[in-house]
N, C-alpha and C positions, 0 to 999 in steps of 0.2 A: 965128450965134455958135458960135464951136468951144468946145469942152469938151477939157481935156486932163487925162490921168490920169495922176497921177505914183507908178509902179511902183518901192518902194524894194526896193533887197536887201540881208539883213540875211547881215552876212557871221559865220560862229560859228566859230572857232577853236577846234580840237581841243585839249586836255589832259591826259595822261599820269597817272595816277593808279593808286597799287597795288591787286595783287590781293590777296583774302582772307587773312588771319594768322589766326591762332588763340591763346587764352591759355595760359599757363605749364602749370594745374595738370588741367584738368578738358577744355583742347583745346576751348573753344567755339570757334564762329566768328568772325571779325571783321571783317565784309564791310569793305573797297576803297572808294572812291571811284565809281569804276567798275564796281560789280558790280551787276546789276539784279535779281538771282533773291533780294531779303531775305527773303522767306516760307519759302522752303525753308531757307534757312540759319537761321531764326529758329525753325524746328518743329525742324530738327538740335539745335540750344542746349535747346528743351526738353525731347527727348528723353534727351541727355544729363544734364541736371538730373533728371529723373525718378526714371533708372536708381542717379543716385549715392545719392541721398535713400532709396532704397530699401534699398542698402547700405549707408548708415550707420543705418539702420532696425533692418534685421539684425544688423547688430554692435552696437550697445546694446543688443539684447534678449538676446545672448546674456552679454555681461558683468552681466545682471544677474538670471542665472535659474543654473540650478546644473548648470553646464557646465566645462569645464576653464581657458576663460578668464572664470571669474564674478568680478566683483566686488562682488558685492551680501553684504551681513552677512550677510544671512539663511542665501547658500547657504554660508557659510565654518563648520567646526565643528573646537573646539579640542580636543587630545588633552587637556587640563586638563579638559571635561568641560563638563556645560551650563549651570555656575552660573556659568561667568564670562559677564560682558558679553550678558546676555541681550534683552538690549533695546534693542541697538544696528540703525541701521537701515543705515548705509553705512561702508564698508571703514577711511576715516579716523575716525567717531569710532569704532570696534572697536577697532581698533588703540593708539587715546587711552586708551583704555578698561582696554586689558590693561595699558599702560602704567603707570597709575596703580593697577591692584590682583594685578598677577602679578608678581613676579619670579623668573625659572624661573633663575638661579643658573647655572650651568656646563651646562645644558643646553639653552639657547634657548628659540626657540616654536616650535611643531609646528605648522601651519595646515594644515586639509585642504578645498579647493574644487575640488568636484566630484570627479573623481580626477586631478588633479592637488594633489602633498603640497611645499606648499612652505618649503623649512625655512631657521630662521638664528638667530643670536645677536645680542641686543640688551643693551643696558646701560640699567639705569634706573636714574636718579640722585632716586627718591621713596622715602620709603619703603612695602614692600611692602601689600600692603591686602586684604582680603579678604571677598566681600562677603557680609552676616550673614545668619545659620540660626538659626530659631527652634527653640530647643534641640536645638541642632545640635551636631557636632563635625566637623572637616577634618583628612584624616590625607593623609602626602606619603609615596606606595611610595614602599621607599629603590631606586636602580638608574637607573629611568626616570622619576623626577619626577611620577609622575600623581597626582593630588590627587583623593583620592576622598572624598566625604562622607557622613553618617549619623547618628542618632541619638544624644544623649548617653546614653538609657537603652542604648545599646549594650554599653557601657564600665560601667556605673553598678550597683554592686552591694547600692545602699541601698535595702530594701524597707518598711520601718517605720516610723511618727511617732517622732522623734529619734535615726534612727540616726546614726553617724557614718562617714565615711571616715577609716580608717587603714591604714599602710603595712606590710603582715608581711613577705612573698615578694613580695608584687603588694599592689596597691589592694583593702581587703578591706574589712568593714563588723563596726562595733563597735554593737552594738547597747545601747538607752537605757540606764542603771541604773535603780533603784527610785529615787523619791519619797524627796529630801534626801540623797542620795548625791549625793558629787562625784568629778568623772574627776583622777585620781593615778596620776603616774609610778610604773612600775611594770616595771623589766629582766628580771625574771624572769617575765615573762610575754612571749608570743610577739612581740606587739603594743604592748608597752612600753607601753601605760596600761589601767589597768583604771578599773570606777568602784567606789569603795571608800563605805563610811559616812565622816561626819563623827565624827570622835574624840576628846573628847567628843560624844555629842550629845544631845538632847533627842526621847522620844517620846512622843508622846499615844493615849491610849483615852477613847475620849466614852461612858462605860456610863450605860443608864436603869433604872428601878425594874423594867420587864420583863426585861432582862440577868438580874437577882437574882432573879424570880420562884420561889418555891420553899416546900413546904408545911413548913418550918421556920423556925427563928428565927435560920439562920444559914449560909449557900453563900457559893461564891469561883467568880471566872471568870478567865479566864488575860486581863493586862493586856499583857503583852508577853513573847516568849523572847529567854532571853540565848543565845549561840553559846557553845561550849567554851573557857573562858579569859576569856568578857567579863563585864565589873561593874556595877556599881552604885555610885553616891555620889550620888546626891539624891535626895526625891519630892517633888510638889508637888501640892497637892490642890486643888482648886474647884468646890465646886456653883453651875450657873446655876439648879437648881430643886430647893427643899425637899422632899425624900422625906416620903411618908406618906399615910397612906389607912386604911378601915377603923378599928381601936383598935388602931393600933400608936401608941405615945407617947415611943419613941426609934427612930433609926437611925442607925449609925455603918461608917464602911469604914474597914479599914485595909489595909496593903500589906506582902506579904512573899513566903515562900515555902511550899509543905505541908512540915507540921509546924513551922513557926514563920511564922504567917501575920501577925505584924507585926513582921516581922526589918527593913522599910526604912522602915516608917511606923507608927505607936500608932494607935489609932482618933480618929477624925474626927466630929464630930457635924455629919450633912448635915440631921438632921431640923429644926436652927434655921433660920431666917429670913438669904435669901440679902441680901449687899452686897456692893458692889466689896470693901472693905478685908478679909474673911472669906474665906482661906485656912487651909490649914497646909501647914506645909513640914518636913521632918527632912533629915539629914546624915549618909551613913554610909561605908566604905567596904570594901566586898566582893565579893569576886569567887565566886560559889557554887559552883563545878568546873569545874576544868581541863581538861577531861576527854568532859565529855557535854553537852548544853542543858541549859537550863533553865528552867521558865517562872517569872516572874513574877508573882501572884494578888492580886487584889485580893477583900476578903471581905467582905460587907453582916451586919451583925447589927442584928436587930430587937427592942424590946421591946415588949411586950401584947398582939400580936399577929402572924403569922408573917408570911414577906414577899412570899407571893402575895396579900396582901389591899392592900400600896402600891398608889398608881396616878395618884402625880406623883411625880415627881423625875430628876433627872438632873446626871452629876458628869465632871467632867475630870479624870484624873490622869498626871499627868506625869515620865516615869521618864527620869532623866539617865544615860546608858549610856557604860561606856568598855571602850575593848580594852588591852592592855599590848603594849608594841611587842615 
């Protein structure tokens, strides 16, 4: 039996097909149809990838490190100084930032990155802002805009509980008046106010049985001084605690002046038993010298016994003072 072998032949047709191109921007390769080295052409593409990555590596570290092409906040610092925009972290919200609390007026903004100074004029249409100092003040040199800051005790002339600020030549400091004085215009003075008395006014002396202590039956202690020119037109007298002690079995005060020691008041008897409704009061009106002070006395007289031997009592008296304008 024969065997026969059938030898086919397979016929293949050549085909035409391009060689390698390359892309637009970065030139990989782009093998052909026809090209049969892909390996090599495939290590070329990532070498080239490599190298670029590398360079764009480079170039973002250096726009964000404080070189001439920085753009990072951190390395940008403004001739306005360190208080603006302290806390910004990139170039856009800086920029927002100065936006909303600088307006440099006819002078733009100053930007300094790295040593490169890059300068321009911007219009902002917010108004200006600026951000707060814990008793702080912000002063703008006139010329170059620079806005420097500092303390308000810088400026602040006031050293004392109640002093005030007022205006002479400069910002100067008026210092408190006394207790019941009030602050009155006043042109002849430098400061145009001074603090004057109330006129009329009312003053008080709180004296106790030791005030009068004294081995007789009769002392004055000075209740108030008048100024040259100032008067008198009331007193008003009140004990909160009945004098007496030892065998004394009167005590009375009155009010006036030496040599007429109840010229504003007649004597008073404190030795009776204190009450609300238990005053005295008199009316007068005198002015004692024009000229010099004067003191005001008030006198304790005791009787049966002298008046270091009291050892209660205590009195209010109240002298109403005027000046003549």
């Amino acid at each position: 039996m024969r065997k026969y072998v059938l030898f086919g032949i397979l016929a293949v047709s050549a085909v035409a097909y391009g060689a390698t191109t390359f892309t637009t921007y970065y030139s990989f390769n782009k093998p052909g149809d026809d090209d049969r080295n892909y390996g090599s052409l495939i290590r070329d593409n990532w070498d080239k990838v490599d190298s670029q990555l590398k360079t764009n590596e480079t170039s973002i570290s250096d726009h964000i490190s404080d070189t001439v092409d920085a753009h990072d906040a951190s390395a940008i610092s403004a001739v306005a100084g360190a208080n603006l925009c302290p806390t910004q972290t990139d170039v856009q919200s800086y920029l927002d930032c100065l936006d909303a609390t600088f307006d440099p007026s006819a002078s733009g903004i100053v930007l300094i990155a790295g040593s490169q100074t890059i300068t321009g004029f911007k219009t902002f249409n917010v108004t200006p802002k600026f951000p707060a100092l814990s008793n702080g003040v912000m002063s703008i040199t006139n010329g170059d805009g620079t806005i420097t800051t500092g303390t308000f005790g810088d400026s602040d002339p006031l050293t004392t509980k109640g002093d005030l600020m007022v205006y002479e030549t400069d910002s100067t400091r008026l210092g408190v008046g006394t207790d019941s004085q009030v602050l009155t215009a006043d042109s002849t003075d430098s400061k145009g106010v001074v603090w004057a008395d109330l006129n009329p006014r009312w003053r008080k002396s709180t004296l106790t049985f030791s005030d009068f202590s004294s081995a007789s039956t009769s002392f004055s202690v000075t209740g108030v001084t008048l100024q040259a020119g100032e008067g008198v037109d009331a007193v008003l007298i009140y004990h909160s605690t009945s004098f007496g002690g030892g065998t004394i079995s009167a005590y009375t005060v009155e009010v006036g002046i030496s040599g007429a020691e109840d010229k504003y008041s007649s004597a008073y008897d404190v030795f009776q038993g204190v009450a609300g409704t238990t005053s005295h009061s008199s009316s007068t009106l005198n002015v004692p010298n024009y000229l010099a002070t004067t003191d005001v006395i008030v006198t304790a007289r005791s009787t049966g016994d002298n008046l270091d031997q009291a050892s209660t009592g205590s009195v209010d008296v109240y002298v109403r003072t005027f000046t003549l304008p």
